[in-house]
N, C-alpha and C positions, 0 to 999 in steps of 0.2 A: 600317355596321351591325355590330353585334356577338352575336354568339348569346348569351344569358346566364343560368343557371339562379338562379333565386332564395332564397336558403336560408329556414328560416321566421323567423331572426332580423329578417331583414329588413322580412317582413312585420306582425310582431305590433309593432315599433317604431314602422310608420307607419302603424298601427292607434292605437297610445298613443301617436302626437302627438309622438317621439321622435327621428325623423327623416320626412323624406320622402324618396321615391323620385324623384320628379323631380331630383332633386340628382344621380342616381347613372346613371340613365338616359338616355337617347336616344329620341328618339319613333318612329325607327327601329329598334331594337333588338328584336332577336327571341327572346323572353321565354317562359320555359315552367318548370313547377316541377316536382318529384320526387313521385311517388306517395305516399311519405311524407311529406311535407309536407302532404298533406291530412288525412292521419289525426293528425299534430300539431295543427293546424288544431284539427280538428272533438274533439280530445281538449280542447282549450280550450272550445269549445262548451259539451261535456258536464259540463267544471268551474265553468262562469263561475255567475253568483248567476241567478235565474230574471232579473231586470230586465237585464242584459247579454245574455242566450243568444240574442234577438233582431235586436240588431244585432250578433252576430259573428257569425251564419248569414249574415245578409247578404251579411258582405264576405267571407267567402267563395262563395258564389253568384257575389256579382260579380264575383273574383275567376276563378273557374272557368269563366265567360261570354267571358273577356275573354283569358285566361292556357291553353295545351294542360298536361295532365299527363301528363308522361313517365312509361311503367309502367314497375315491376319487370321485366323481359323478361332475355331470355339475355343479352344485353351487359352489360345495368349487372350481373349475377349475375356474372359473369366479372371485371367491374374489382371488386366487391366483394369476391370470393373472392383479389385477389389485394391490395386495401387491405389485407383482415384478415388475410396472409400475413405483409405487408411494416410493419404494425403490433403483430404475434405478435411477429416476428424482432430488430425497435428497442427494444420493450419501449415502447412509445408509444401503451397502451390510447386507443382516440377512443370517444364515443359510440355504440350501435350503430345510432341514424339517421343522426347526422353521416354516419359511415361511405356508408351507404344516398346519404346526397346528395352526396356528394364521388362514385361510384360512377357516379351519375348523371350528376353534370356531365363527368369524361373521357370514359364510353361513346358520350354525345351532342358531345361537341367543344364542352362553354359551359364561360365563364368562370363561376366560382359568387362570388354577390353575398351578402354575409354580414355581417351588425352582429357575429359572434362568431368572427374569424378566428383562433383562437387554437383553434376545434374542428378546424381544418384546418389547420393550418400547418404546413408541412413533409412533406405528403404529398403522393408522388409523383404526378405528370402532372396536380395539379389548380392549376389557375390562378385565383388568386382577385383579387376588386375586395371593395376595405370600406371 
């Protein structure tokens, strides 16, 4: 069993049919996402055409049924406070949700699962699967 945060790339891929997560998961694997990740999510929601907005509430619903969301809280604040130190000092701006989910995954100990490893790469303590 592997603890593993799931980035939103992941999921908007096997939303559109792109990949699927079975591929990359374990039916044991103990799965939670980033509080931001929701609000990426539901920022699709809010963009998509009236004829989508209905089934991408869904799967998030289902998603959220199914999946914990790790909050913002003091730890991930801390590896985030020290991502944006340690990407200040490299000169290796990252997005600032990336940031947020990469932040999330060392504070909770998951590997972070990502269709876009390229928003992570080379930052410290985060261990990723794509």
């Amino acid at each position: 069993m592997k603890a593993l945060l799931l980035d939103t790339s992941v999921i908007i891929d096997a939303e559109r049919g792109r990949s699927t997560l079975d591929a990359l998961l374990d039916d044991h694997d103990d799965l939670a996402i980033a509080a931001v990740t929701v609000a990426e999510l539901m920022t699709g929601v809010h963009l998509a055409t009236p004829h989508r907005r209905p089934a991408r509430i869904g799967l998030i619903e289902a998603l959220l049924e199914a999946i914990p969301v790790v909050p913002y809280d003091r730890r991930v604040a801390f590896e985030h406070g020290e991502l944006l130190a340690w990407t200040t000092r490299h000169g290796s701006r990252r997005g600032a949700h990336d940031l947020i989910i990469a932040a999330t995954a060392t504070a909770t100990g998951r590997a972070l699962v990502t269709a876009y490893p390229r928003g992570f790469h080379g930052l410290p303590g985060v261990e990723l699967l794509a």
